[in-house]
N, C-alpha and C positions, 0 to 999 in steps of 0.2 A: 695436119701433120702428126698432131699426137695421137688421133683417132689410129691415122694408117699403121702409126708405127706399133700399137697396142693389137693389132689384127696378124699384123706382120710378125709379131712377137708370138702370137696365137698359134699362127698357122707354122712353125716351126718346132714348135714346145708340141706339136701333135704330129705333124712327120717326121723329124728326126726321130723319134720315139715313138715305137708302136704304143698304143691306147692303156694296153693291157701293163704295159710295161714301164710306163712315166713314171718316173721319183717325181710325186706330186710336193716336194719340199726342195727340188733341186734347180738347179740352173735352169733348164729350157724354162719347166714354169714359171719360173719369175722374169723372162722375161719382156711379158705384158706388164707385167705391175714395175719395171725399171722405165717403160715411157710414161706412168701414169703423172707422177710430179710434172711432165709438161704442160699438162695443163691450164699451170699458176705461173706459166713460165714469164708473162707480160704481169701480173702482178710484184713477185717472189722473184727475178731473174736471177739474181743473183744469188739465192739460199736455191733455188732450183738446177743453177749451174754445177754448185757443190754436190746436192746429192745423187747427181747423176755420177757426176766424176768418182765418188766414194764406191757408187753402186754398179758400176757399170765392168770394172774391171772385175769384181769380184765374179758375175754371172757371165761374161763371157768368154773367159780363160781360158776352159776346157773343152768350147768347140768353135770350132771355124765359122760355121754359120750364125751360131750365136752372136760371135764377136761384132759380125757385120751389121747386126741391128743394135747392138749397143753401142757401136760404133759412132753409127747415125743416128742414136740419142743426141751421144753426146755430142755430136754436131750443130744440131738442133739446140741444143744449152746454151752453147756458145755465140751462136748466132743470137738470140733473144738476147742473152744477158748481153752483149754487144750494142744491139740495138735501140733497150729500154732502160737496161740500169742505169737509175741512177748516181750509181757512186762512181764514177770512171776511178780513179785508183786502185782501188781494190777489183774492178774486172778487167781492167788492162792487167795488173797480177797475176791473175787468177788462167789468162789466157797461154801461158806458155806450159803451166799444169795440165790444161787441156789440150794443148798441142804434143805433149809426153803422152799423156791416156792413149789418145786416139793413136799413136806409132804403137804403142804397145799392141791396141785390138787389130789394128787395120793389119798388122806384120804378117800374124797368121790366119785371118779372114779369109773365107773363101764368099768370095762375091759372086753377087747371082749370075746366070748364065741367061740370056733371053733371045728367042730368036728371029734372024735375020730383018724377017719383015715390020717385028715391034724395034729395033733398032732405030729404024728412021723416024717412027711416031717418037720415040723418046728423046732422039736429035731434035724434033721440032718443036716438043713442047714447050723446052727453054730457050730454042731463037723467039717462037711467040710471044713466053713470059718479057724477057726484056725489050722486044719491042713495044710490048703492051706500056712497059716500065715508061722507054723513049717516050711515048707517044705523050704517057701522063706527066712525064716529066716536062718537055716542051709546053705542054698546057698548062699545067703550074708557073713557069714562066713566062708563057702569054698574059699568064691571069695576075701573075706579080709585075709584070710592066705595065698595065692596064690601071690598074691600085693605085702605083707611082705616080701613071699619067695624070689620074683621076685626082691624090693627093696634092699633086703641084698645081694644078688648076684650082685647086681649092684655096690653095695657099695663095698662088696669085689677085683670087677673088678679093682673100682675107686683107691682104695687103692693098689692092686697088679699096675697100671699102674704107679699110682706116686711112688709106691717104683724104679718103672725099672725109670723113668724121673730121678730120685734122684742120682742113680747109675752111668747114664749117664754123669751125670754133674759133681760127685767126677769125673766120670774116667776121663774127659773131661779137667777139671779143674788139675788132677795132672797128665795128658800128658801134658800139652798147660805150666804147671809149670815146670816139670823136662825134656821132651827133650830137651827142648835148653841147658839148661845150662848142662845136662851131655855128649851132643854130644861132646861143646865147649870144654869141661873138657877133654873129650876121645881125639878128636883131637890133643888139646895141651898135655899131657902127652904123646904121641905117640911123636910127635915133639921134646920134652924134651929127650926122649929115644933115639932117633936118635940122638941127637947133643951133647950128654952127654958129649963122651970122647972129640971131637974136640972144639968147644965150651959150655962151662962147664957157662960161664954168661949168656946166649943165653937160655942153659936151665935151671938156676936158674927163669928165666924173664916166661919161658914157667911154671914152676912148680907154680909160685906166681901166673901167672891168674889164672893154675886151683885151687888154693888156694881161689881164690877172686869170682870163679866161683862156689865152694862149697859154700862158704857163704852167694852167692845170691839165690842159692839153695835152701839153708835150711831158709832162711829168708821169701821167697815165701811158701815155705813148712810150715811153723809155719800158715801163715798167712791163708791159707786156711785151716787147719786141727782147727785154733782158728775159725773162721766161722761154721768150723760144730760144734764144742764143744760148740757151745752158746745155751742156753735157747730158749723156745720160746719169752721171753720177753724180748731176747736182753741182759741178765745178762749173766755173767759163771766166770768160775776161771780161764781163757786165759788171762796174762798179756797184759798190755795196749798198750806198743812196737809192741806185735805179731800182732798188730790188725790195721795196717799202710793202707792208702787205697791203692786200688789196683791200678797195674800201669794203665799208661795212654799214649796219648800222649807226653807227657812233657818229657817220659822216654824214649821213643828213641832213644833218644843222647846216652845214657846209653849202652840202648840193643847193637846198633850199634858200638860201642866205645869196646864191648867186644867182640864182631866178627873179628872186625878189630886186635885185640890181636892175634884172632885165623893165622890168616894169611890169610884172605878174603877182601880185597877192599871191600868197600861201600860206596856210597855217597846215600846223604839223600838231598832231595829237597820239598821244603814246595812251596807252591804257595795259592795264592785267601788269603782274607780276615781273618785272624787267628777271628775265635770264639769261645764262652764256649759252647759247647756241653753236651751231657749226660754221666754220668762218663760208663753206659750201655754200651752207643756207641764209647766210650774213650775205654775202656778194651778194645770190640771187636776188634777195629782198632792197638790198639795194639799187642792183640793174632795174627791177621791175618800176622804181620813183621814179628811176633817172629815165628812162625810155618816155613814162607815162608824159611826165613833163614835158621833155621835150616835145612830144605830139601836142600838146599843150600850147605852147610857145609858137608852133606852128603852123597848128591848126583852128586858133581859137584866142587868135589877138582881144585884145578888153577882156578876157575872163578873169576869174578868182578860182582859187585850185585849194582842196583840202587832200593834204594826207592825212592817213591814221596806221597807227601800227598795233595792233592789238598779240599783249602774249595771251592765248589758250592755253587751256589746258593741254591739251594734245595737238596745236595748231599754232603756226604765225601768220597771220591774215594783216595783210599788206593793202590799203586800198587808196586810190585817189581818185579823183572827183573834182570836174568844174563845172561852172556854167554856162561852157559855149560863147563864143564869138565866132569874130571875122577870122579866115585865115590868111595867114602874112605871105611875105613874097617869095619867104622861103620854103611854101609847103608842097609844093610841086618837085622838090628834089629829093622825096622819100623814092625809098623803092618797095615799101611793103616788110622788106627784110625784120624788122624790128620785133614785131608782136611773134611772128614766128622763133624767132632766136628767143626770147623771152619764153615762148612756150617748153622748148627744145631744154633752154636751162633749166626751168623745172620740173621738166618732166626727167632729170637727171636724180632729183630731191624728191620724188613724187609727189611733186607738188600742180597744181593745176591751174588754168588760167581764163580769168572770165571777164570779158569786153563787150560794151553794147549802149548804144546811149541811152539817158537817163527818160523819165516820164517827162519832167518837167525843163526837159531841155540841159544841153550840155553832154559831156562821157567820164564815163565809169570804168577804170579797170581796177578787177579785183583777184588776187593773189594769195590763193590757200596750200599754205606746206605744212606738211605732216611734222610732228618735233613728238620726242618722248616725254612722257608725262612726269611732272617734275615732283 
């Protein structure tokens, strides 16, 4: 457009004036050089709109045909600066000044004359341009309904996957909570029943763990089920007791001390540097005993079991170990689910997880998390 109108500019600044005869300082000639600022007009629109406006009235006052292509500069200004400026205030402004100019040129302008048979080419160019418009326009819209589709389908995905992640972790969360303590429970009740009529204190001692074994049950089980009953903000109506943090290291003693009830040997060995860790990396470390044993308990009646918990330098290495036996009556009621959720948890901590039985008979699992070096 700026090219045309600088040619257009040209070709008038040479016929309205014969050659010999041009004031090479005066109006027709300048005005090619009054479309040349178009050019910047998508950079500058708005300093480009001004100095059209400035310049335009002054070079085309004096002649009619003149006026007409300054005219249609500054139309072309205003359209730009419209469409890219930046500052809408100042070109909304600036737009009613342009709207004065152009009354001024356009009043005594003599518009070109064209004939008959280019009339209808010039009708048609601009039904073509705005359908061409239509056409891209409805595509644009094809192609932003399509996006939308594309974006909600995603969103759904996102949302279907963290429902299943969410599933994962209840279920995950009340395996890693109730098989141990109801193996422990099955176990000891079974022992109670055996030794009922011969020794009757033997199993009063075996009914009170799993008495003590329900308790810590359902105390775990409050404690998780108050976690999901909570708000997003952290509020709910889960008493303040259900809401105890979750175990840790520290509670070991604990775990182990209820095994040993069961009638399973354990020693527990700590080594390196005792540090605070993350309660993340505390839970897991803790799931990982508590899983291991129970498999333990179920899988390997008459064993002896070691833990160790070693701090690293850059690691907490988590490991237990038995001897193997017989498995009891409750080993058939795994589903497998365990060592995977164990994994799943540390691979949260990037920590890893290594299962296999030993050389010399018995199983091994062992449990490396990464920790910062202290």
């Amino acid at each position: 457009m700026a090219l045309w109108l600088v040619i257009g500019g040209a070709h008038y600044a040479t016929v309205t004036e014969p050659f010999g005869a041009v004031d090479w300082f005066g109006p027709p000639v300048l005005v090619p050089l009054a479309a040349v600022p178009l050019a910047l007009r998508r950079r500058f629109p708005l300093a480009v709109l001004w100095t059209v406006l400035v310049t335009a009235p002054l070079i085309g006052h004096d002649s009619p045909d003149i006026a007409y292509y300054t005219g249609m500069i500054c139309l072309v200004a205003a359209y730009s600066a419209t469409s890219y400026g930046p500052y809408r205030l100042p070109t909304v402004l600036s737009l009613p000044v342009a709207a004065v100019v152009l009354v001024f040129l356009f009043t005594d302008a003599k518009l070109p004359s064209f004939p008959n048979g280019t009339v209808a080419l010039l009708v048609l160019i601009p039904v073509l341009a705005v359908a061409h418009e239509m056409h891209m326009w409805r595509r644009r819209v094809d192609e932003g309904r399509a996006r939308l589709s594309a974006l909600q389908r995603e969103q759904v995905e996102a949302l279907n996957r963290a429902v299943e992640q969410e599933r994962a972790r209840i279920a995950r969360e009340l395996h890693d909570v109730v098989t141990h303590n109801v193996s422990v429970m099955v176990i000891q009740a079974g022992a109670a029943r055996k030794i009922m009529d011969i020794a009757p204190d033997q199993a009063r001692e075996a009914l009170l763990a799993v008495e003590n074994g329900g308790r810590a049950a359902m105390a775990e089980l409050r404690q998780v089920m108050g976690l999901l009953m909570m708000d997003g903000d952290g509020s709910g109506t889960v008493a303040t007791e259900d809401l105890a943090p979750q175990p840790g290291l520290d509670r070991l003693g604990a775990l182990i001390a209820g095994v040993r009830e069961a009638g399973m040997p354990v020693e527990l060995t700590v080594t390196g540097q005792r540090r605070p860790v993350p309660p993340g990396v505390e839970l897991a470390a803790y799931r990982v005993v508590q899983e291991a044993l129970t498999n333990t308990v179920k899988h390997a009646g008459g064993a002896t079991a070691a833990v160790t918990v070693e701090y690293a330098v850059d690691q907490l290495r988590v490991e237990i170990a038995d001897t193997g036996g017989l498995p009891t009556a409750s080993a058939g009621s795994g589903n497998g689910r365990g060592l995977i959720g164990l994994r799943e948890r540390l691979a949260v901590h990037g920590g890893t997880l290594h299962t296999g039985r030993r050389p010399r008979g018995g199983y091994l699992v062992r449990a490396l998390i990464p920790l910062e070096a202290a």
